[in-house]
BALOBA-1460 file (C-alpha; in Angstrom, 3 decimals):
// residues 84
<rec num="1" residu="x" x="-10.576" y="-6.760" z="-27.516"/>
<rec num="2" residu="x" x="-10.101" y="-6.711" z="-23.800"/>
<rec num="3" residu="x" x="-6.949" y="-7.232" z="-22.049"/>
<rec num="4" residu="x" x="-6.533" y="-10.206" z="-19.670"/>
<rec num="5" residu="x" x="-4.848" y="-9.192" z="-16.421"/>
<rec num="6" residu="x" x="-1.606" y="-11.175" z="-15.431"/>
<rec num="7" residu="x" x="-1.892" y="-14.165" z="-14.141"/>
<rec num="8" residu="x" x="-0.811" y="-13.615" z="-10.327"/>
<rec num="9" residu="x" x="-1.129" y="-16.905" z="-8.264"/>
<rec num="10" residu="x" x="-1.311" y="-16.104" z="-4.190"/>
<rec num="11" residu="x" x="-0.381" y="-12.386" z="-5.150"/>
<rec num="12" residu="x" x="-2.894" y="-9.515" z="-4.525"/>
<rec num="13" residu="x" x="-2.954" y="-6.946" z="-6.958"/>
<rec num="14" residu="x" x="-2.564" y="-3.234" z="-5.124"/>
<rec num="15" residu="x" x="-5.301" y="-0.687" z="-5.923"/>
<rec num="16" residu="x" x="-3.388" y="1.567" z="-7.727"/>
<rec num="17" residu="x" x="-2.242" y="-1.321" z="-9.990"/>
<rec num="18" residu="x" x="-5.579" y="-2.001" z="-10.795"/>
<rec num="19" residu="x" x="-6.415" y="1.756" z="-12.224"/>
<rec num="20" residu="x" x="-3.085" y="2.017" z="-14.059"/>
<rec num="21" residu="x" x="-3.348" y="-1.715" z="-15.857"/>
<rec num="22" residu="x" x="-7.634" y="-2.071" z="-16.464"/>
<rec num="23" residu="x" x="-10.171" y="-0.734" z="-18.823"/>
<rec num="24" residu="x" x="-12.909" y="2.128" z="-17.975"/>
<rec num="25" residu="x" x="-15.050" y="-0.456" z="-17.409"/>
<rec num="26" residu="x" x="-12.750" y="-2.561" z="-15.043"/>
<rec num="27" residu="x" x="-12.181" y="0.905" z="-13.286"/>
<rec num="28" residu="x" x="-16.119" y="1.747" z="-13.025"/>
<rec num="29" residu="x" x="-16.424" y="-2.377" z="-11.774"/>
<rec num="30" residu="x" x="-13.877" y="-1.214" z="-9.188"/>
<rec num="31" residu="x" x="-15.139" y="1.723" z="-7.900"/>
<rec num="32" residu="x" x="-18.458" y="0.585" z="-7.747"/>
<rec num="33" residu="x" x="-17.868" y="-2.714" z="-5.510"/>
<rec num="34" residu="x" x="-15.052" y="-0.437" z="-3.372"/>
<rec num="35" residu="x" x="-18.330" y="1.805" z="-2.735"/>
<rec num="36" residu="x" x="-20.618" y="-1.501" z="-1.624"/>
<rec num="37" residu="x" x="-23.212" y="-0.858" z="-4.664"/>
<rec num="38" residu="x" x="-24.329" y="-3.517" z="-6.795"/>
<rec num="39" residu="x" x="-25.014" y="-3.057" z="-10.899"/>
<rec num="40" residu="x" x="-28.999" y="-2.446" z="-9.881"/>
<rec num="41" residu="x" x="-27.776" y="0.202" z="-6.764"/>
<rec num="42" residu="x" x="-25.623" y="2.149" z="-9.571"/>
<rec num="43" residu="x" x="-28.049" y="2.340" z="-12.242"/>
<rec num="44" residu="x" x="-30.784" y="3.951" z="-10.189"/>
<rec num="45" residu="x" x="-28.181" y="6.592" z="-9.512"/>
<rec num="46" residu="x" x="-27.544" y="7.117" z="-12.645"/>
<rec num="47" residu="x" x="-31.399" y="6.576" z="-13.576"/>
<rec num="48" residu="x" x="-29.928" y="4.233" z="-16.203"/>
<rec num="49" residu="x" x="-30.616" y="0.733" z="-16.366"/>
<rec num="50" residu="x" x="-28.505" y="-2.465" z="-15.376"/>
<rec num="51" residu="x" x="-27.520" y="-3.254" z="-18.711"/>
<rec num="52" residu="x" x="-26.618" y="-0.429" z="-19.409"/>
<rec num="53" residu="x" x="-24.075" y="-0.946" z="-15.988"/>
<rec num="54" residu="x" x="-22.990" y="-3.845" z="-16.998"/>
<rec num="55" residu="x" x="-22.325" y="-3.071" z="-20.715"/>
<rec num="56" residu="x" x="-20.069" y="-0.073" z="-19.065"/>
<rec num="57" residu="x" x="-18.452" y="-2.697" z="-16.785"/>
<rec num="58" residu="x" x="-17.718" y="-5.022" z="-19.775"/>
<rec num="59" residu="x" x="-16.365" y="-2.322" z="-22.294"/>
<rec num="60" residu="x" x="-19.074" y="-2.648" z="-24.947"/>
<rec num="61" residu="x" x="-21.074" y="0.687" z="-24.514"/>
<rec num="62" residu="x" x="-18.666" y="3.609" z="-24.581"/>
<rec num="63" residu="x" x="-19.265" y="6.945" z="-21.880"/>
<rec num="64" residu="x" x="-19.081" y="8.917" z="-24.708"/>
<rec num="65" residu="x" x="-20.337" y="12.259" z="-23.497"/>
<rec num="66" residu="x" x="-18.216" y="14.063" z="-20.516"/>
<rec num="67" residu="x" x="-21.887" y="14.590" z="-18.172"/>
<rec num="68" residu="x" x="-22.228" y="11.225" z="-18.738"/>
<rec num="69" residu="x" x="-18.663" y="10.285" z="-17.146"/>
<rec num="70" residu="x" x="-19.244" y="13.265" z="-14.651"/>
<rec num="71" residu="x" x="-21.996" y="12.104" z="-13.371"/>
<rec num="72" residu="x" x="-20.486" y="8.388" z="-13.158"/>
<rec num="73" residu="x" x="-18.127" y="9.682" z="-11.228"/>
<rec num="74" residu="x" x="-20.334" y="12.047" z="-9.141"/>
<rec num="75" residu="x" x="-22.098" y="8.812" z="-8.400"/>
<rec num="76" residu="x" x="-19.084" y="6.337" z="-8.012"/>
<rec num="77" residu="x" x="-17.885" y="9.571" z="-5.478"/>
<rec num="78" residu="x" x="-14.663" y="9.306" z="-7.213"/>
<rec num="79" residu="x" x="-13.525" y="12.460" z="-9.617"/>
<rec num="80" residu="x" x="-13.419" y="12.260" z="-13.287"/>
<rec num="81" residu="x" x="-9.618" y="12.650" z="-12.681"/>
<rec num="82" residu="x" x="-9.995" y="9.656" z="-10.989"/>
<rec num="83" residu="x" x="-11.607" y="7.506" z="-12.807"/>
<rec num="84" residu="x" x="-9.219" y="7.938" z="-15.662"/>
């Protein structure tokens, strides 16, 4: 089950408290709209499809290989370190 973020009325949440408190897929969601791409932009990167984005996004399809998350990254241009 996915964690819901604090509630934070009026109060912007800093970048790097976004990586340290979210999910993968909140990270990937992240990353990708910090870069200006939308779930279609990423998945022809990744020659993967949208859902397969968005199930990333929402935490129901694992990156369960590390060229997979590599090349997430590669195409995020964030490193795997990163994107942990």
């Amino acid at each position: 089950m996915r964690r819901r973020p604090p509630v934070t009325y009026g109060v912007r949440r800093t970048y790097e408290s976004e990586l340290t408190e979210t999910t993968v897929g909140e990270r990937v969601a992240a990353f990708r709209r910090q870069r200006g791409l939308s779930q279609r932009d990423l998945a022809a990167e990744m020659k993967r499809s949208e859902s397969w984005v968005s199930q990333v996004e929402r935490d129901i399809q694992p990156i369960e290989r590390i060229g997979v998350l590599r090349d997430l990254a590669a195409a995020l241009g964030v490193s795997v370190h990163t994107s942990q």
